[in-house]
C-alpha positions as CSV (number, residue, x, y, z in Angstrom):
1,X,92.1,80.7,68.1
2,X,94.3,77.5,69.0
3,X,95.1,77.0,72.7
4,X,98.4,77.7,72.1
5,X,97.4,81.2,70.3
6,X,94.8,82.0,74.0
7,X,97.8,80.8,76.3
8,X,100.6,82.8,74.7
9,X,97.9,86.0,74.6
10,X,97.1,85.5,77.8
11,X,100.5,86.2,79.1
12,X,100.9,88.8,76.8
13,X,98.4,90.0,78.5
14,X,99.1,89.9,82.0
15,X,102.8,91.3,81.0
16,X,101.0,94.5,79.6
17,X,98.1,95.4,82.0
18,X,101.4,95.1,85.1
19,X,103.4,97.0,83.2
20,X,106.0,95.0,81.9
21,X,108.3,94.8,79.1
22,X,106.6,91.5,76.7
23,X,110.0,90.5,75.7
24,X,112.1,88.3,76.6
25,X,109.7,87.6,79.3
26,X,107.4,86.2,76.7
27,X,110.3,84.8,74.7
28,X,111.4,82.5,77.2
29,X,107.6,81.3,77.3
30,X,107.5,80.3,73.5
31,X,111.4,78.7,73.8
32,X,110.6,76.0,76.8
33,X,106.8,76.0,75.7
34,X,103.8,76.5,77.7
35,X,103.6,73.0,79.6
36,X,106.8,73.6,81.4
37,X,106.1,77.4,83.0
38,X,105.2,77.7,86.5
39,X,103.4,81.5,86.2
40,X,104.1,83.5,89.9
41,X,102.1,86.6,89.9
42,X,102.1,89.0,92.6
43,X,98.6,90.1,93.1
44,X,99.7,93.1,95.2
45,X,102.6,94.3,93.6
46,X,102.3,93.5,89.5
47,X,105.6,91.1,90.1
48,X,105.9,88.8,87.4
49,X,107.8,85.3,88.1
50,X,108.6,82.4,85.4
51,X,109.8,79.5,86.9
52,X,110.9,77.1,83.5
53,X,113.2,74.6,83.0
54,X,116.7,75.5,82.6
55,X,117.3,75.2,79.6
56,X,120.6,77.2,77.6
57,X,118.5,79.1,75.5
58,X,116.2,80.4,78.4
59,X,119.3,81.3,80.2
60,X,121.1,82.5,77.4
61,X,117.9,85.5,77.4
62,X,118.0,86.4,81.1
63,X,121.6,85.7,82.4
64,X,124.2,84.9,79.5
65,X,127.2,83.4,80.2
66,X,126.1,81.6,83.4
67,X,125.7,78.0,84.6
68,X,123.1,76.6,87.0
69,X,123.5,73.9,89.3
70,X,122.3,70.4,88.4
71,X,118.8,69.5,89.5
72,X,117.8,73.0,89.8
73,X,115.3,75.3,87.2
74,X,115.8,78.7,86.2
75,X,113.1,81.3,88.0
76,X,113.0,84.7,86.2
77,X,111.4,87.8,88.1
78,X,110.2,91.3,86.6
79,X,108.8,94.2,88.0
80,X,107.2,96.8,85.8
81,X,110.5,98.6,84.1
82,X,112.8,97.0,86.4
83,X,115.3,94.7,84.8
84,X,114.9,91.1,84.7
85,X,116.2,88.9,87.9
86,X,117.0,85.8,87.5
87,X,117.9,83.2,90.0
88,X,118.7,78.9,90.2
89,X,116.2,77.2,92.2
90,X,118.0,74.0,93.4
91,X,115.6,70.9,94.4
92,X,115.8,68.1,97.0
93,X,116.0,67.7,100.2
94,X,119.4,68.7,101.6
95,X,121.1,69.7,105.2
96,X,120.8,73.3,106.6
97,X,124.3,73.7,106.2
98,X,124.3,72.2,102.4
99,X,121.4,74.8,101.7
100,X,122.9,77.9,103.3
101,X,126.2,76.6,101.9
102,X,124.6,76.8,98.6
103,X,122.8,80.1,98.3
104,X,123.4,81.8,101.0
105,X,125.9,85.0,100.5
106,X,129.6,84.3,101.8
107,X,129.5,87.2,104.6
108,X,126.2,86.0,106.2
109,X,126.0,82.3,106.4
110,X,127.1,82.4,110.1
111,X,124.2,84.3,110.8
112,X,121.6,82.9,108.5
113,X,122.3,79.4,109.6
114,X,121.3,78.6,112.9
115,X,117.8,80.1,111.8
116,X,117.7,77.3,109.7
117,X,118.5,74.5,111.9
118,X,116.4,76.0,114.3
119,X,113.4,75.9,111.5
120,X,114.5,72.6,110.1
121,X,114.6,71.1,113.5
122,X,111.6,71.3,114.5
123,X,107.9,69.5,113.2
124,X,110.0,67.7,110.9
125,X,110.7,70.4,108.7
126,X,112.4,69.2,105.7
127,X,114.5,71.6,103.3
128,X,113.0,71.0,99.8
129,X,114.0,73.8,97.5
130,X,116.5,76.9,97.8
131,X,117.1,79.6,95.4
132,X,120.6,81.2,94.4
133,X,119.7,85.0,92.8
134,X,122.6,85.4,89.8
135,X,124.1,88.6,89.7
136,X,123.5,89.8,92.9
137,X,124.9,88.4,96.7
138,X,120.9,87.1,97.8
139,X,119.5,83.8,98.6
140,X,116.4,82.0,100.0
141,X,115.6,78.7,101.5
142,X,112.3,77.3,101.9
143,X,111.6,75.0,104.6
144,X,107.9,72.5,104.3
145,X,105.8,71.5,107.3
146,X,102.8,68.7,107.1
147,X,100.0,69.9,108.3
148,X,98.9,70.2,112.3
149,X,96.7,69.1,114.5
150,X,95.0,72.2,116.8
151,X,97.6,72.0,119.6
152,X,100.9,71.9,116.8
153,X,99.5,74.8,115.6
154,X,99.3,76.1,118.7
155,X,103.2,75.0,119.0
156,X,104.3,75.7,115.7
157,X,102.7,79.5,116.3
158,X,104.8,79.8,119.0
159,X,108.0,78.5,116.6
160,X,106.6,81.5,114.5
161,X,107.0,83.9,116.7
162,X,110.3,83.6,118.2
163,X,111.0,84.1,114.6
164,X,109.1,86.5,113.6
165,X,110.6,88.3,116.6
166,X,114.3,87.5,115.9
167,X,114.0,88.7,112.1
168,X,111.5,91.6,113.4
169,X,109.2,90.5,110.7
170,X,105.1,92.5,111.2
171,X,103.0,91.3,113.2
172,X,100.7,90.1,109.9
173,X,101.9,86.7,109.4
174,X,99.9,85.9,112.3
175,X,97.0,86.5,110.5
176,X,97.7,84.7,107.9
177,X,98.8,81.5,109.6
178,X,95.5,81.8,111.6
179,X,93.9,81.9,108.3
180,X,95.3,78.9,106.7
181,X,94.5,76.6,110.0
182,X,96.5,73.4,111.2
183,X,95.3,71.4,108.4
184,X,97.2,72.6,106.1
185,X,100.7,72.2,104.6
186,X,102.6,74.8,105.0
187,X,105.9,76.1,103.5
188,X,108.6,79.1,105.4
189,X,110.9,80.8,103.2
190,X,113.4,83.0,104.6
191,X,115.4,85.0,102.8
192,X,119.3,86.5,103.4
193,X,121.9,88.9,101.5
194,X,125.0,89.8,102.0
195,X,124.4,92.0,105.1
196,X,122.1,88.9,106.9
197,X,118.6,87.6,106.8
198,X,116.2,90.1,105.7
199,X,112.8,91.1,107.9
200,X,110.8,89.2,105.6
201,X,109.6,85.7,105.3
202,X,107.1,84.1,102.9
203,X,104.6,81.8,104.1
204,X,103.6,79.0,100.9
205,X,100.5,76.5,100.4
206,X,100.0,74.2,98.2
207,X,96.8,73.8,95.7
208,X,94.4,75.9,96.3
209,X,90.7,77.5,94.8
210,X,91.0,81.3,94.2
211,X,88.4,81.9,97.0
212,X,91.3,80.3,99.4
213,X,93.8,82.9,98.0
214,X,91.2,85.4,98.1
215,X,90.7,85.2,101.6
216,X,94.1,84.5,102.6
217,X,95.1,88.4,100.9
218,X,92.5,89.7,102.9
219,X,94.1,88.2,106.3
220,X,97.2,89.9,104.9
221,X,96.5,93.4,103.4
222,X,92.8,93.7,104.7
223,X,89.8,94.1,103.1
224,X,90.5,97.3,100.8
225,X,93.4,96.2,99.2
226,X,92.1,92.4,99.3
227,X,89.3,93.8,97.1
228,X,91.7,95.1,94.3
229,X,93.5,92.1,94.4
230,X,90.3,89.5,93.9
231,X,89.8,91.7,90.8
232,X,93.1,90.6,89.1
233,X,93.1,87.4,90.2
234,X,89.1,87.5,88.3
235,X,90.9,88.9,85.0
236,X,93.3,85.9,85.6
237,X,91.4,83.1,86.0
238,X,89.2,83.8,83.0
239,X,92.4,85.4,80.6
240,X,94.4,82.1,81.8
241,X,91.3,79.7,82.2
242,X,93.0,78.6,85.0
243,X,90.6,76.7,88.2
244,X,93.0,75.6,90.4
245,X,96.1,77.2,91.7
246,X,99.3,75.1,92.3
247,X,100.2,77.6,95.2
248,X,99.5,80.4,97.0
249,X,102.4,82.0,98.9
250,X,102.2,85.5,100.8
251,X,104.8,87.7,101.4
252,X,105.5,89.2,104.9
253,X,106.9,92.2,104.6
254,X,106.5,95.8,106.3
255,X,106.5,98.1,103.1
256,X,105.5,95.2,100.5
257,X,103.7,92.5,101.6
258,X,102.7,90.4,98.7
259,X,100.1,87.5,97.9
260,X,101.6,85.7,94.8
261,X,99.2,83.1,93.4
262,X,101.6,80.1,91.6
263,X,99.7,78.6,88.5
264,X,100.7,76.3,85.5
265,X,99.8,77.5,82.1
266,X,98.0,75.1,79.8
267,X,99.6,73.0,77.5
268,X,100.0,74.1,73.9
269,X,97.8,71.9,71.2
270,X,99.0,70.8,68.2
271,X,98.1,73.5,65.4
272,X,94.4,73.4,64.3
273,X,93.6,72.0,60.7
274,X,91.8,74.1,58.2
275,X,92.6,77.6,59.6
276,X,94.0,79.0,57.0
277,X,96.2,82.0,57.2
278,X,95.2,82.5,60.8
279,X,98.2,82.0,63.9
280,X,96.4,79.3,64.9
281,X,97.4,77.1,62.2
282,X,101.4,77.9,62.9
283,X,103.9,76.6,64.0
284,X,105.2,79.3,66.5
285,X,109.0,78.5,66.7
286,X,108.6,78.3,62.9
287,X,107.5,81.8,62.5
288,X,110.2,83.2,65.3
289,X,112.9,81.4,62.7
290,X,111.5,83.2,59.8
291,X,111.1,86.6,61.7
292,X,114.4,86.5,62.8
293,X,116.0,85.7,59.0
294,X,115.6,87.7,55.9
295,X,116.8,85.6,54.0
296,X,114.6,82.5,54.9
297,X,111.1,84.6,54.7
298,X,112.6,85.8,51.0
299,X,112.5,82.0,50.1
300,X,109.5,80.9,52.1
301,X,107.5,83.8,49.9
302,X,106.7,81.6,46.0
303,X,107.3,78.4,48.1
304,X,103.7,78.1,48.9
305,X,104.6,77.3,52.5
306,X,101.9,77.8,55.3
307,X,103.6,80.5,57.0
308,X,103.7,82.9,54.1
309,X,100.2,83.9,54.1
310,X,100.5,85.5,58.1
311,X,103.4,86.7,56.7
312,X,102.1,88.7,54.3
313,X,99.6,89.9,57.1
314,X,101.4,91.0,59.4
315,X,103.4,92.9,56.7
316,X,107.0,91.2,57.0
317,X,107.3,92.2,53.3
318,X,106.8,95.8,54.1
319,X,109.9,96.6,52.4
320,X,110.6,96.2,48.5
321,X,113.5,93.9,48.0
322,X,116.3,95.2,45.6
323,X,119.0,93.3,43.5
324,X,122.6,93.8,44.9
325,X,124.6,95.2,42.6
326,X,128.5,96.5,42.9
327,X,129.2,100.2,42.6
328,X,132.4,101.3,40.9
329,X,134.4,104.4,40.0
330,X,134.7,106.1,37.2
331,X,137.5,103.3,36.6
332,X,135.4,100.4,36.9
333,X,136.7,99.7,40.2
334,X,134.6,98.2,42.6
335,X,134.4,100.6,45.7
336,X,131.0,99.1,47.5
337,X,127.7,97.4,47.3
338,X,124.6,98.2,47.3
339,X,120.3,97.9,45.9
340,X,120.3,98.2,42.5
341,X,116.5,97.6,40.8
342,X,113.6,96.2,42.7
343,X,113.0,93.0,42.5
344,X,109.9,92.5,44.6
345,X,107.4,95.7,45.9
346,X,106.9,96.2,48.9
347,X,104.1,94.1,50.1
348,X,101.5,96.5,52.8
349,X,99.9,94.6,56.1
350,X,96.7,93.4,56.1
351,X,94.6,96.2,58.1
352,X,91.7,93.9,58.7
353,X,94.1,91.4,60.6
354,X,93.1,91.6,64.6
355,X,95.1,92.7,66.9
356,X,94.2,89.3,69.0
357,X,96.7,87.5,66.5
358,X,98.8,90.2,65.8
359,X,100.0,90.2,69.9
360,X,101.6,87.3,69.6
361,X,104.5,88.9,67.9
362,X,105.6,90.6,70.7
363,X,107.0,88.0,72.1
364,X,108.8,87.1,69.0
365,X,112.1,88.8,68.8
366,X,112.7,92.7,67.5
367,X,112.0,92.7,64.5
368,X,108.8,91.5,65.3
369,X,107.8,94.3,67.5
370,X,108.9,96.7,64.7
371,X,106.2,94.8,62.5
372,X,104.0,95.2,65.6
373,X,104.3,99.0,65.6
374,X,103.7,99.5,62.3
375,X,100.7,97.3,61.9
376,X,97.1,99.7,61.4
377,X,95.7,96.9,64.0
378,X,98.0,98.0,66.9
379,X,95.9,100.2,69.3
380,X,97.6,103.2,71.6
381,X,98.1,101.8,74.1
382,X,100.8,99.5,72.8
383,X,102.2,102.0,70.7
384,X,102.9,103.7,73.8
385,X,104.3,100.6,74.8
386,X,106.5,100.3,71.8
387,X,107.7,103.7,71.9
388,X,109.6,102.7,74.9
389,X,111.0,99.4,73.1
390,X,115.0,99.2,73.3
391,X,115.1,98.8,69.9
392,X,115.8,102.0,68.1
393,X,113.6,100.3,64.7
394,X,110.6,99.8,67.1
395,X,110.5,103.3,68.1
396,X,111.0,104.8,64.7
397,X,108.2,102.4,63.4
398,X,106.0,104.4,65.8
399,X,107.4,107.5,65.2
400,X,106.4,107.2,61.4
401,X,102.9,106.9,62.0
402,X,100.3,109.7,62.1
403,X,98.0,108.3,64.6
404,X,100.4,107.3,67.3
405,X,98.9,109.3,69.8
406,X,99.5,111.4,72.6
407,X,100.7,108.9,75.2
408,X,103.4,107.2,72.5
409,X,104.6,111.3,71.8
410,X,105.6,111.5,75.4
411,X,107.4,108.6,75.1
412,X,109.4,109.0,72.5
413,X,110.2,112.6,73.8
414,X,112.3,110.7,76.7
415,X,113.5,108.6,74.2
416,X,117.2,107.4,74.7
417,X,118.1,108.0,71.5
418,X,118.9,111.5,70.4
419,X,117.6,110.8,66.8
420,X,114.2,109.9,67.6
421,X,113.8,113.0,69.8
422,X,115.5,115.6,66.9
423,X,112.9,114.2,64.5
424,X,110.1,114.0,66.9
425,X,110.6,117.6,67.7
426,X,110.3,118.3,63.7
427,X,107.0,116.6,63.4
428,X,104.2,119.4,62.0
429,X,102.1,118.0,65.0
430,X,102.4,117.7,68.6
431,X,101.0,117.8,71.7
432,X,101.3,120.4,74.1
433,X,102.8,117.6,76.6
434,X,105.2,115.9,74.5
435,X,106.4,119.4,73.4
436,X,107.2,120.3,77.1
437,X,109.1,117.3,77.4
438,X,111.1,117.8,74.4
439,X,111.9,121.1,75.3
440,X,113.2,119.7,78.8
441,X,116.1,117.8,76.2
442,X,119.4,119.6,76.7
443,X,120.3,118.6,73.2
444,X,120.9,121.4,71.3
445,X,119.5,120.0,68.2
446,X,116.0,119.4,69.6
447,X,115.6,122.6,71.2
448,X,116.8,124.0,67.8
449,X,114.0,122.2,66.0
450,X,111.4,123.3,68.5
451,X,112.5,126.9,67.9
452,X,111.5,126.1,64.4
453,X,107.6,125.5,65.3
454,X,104.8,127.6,65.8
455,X,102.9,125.9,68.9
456,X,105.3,125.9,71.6
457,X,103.8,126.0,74.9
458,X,104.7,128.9,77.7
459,X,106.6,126.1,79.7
460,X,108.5,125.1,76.6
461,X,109.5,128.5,75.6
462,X,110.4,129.2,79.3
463,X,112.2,126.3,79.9
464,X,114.5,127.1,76.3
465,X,115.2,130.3,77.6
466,X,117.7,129.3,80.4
467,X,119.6,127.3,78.1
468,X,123.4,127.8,78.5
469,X,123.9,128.4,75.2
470,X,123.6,132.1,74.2
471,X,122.8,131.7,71.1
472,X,120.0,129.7,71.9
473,X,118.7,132.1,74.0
474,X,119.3,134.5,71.9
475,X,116.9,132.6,69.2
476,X,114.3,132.0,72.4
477,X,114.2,135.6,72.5
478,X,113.4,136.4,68.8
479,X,111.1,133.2,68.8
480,X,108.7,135.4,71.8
481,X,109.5,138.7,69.8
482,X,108.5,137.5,66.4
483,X,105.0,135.9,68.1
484,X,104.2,139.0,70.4
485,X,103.4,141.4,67.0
């Protein structure tokens, strides 16, 4: 597999085992390429930050419609189902008034800024980057410190804590800047909305060795929890193959402190020769275009291009293509149009194509999921995934298949769109759980179709038969009647 094929699967990976939604997260990965993403992941809390370039088309995914200011780049953070934040982070060293001027929400600046001339005022503190959240009244500014000899860090302590006990931020960050030691550079980021400064600040360091941010979690959360946390960061350094970390910046905060290790992803290779039909050979922005238009993978098919044989693999043909023909009346008027004969067969996915490649797609646009979710290589666990999609092809792709599994029935019983769950609930086969969840759907249809099926569960029955309708209940009743000869 090309390094752009491992670095691309690697974040699809790291989206997936915290939870999170693979587009456009991964999208905006594949549109400013690999070379230019700063990955922030929080080792505590599964957060997920992209910090690109800000480029329109990036933007144009996470926050359409808005402008950033010049010399800033566009940071992007996710949490598990949450939706997508996304924020301006401006560069260069600036006043405290210019910076709190600049992010700081209108109704709090009076408060927020004499904590930041008090912070930039002393060890030479120097304002170097600030961040302007879009869509929401919050801001942070992020204040760098050289490193100390043994009595400034005595001094600078002592700065600490007048802080610490102004913003009433735990006790912790004393552990953590006893950790680090004067030696090293150090970074405070406070952080404000529109009520005032929040009880949180972040302490940052620069480069540093996983054993560093290892021990530095530890000093934060303790050994327990510091434990869990060197296990992701394991499963990151060898799913990234990443050595070095560009950062390390923990998170003081009494119900969710944070260590969030910063690293840059590799840059993508030029397409290996000779691979044939593999994604390594692609061209990745290539196959997004073709994805995305019908009507170009239709001519790329006979054209012999490179692309068409993944293509075919991943099963982009899966549907025949018909000639378009008009319909008339019995007056040869022409009232529509629509497929007339077939033109091409439909063209079946290649089952002995691994899911490895196949994963790549998710990050690839909708229709790429769909072809995800039908593909035999896709495993349950993200067909669960999918069944959650946003796209209402995605989660019919999965609800077509007979081996989508237990987890995926569940959740496309929640499903937010009442067609999915009227013909979930007429599938011949169920389990017990997804059943009990369908029969929670106050949609008369659904419980209707349950009524229709043999294997309801005690709960499901139960729960029908407070349904307001009486002639639901009514059928509740004669569905326990007919079952209890």
């Amino acid at each position: 597999m090309s390094a752009e094929a491992k670095t691309l699967l690697g974040v699809t990976r790291v989206l997936e085992d915290r939870g999170i939604a693979i587009d456009p997260a991964l999208s905006i990965v594949t549109a400013v390429g690999t070379e230019n993403v700063f990955l922030g992941i929080g080792t505590l809390s599964g957060r997920v930050q992209l910090l690109v370039p800000s480029r329109a088309e990036a933007l144009a995914m996470v926050a359409p419609g808005a402008k950033l200011p010049e010399r800033s780049m566009l940071l992007v953070s996710v949490h598990r189902d949450e939706p997508l934040a996304a924020a301006a982070v401006i560069g260069g060293p600036t006043t405290a008034k210019q910076a709190v001027d600049e992010v700081g929400p209108a109704a709090a600046r009076q408060t927020w800024l004499p904590i930041i001339e008090s912070l930039a005022g002393v060890f030479d503190g120097t304002i170097r980057n600030r961040t302007r959240y879009l869509g929401e009244e919050r801001g942070t500014i992020t204040i760098m410190y050289a490193g100390r000899s043994e009595a400034g860090q005595a001094e600078f302590g002592a700065e600490l804590a007048a802080l610490a006990n102004r913003l009433r931020v735990p006790p912790t960050w004393r552990r953590v800047y006893d950790e680090a030691g004067p030696g090293a550079d150090i970074g405070l980021t406070t952080e404000c909305t529109a009520t005032g400064p929040l009880a949180r600040v972040a302490l940052r360091f620069g480069k540093a060795s996983w054993d560093r941010a290892i021990d530095l979690a530890k000093a934060l959360a303790g050994v327990d929890r510091a434990r869990d946390a060197a296990v992701r960061m394991g499963t990151l350094a060898s799913g990234l193959e990443v050595e070095t970390l560009r950062g390390v910046e923990t998170v003081i905060d009494a119900t969710a402190p944070d260590l969030i290790v910063w690293l840059k992803l590799r840059p993508l290779a030029g397409a290996a020769p000779g691979r044939g039909s593999g994604v390594a050979a692609l061209d990745v922005e290539r196959l997004r275009r073709a994805l995305e238009d019908y009507e170009l993978r239709e001519t790329l098919l006979d054209s012999g291009d490179p692309l068409v044989p993944f293509l075919r693999r991943i099963g982009a043909f899966f549907r025949p293509r018909y000639e378009e023909i008009d319909y008339t009346d019995w007056n040869g008027a022409i009232v529509g149009r629509g497929p007339g004969s077939v033109l091409r067969d439909a063209i079946p996915p290649s089952p002995d194509l691994p899911y490895e490649e196949l994963a790549l797609l998710l990050g690839l646009g909708a229709f790429a999921r769909e072809l995800v979710a039908r593909h035999p290589s896709a495993p349950p666990e993200v067909l669960a995934r999918l069944a959650g999609d946003d796209e209402m092809d995605v989660q019919n792709a999965v609800l077509e298949r007979g081996d989508k599994g237990k987890d995926a029935e569940v959740r496309l019983a929640a499903s937010r769109f009442p067609g999915i769950r009227e013909s979930l609930a007429r599938e011949p086969r169920l389990a017990p759980e997804a059943i009990e969840v369908l029969a929670q759907d106050t949609k008369a249809e659904v419980r209707s179709y349950l009524l229709e099926r043999d294997d309801l569960t005690p709960a499901a029955i139960a729960t029908i038969e407070t349904d307001p309708r009486e002639w639901l209940r009514a059928r509740a009743k004669a569905w326990l009647k007919a079952r209890a000869r």
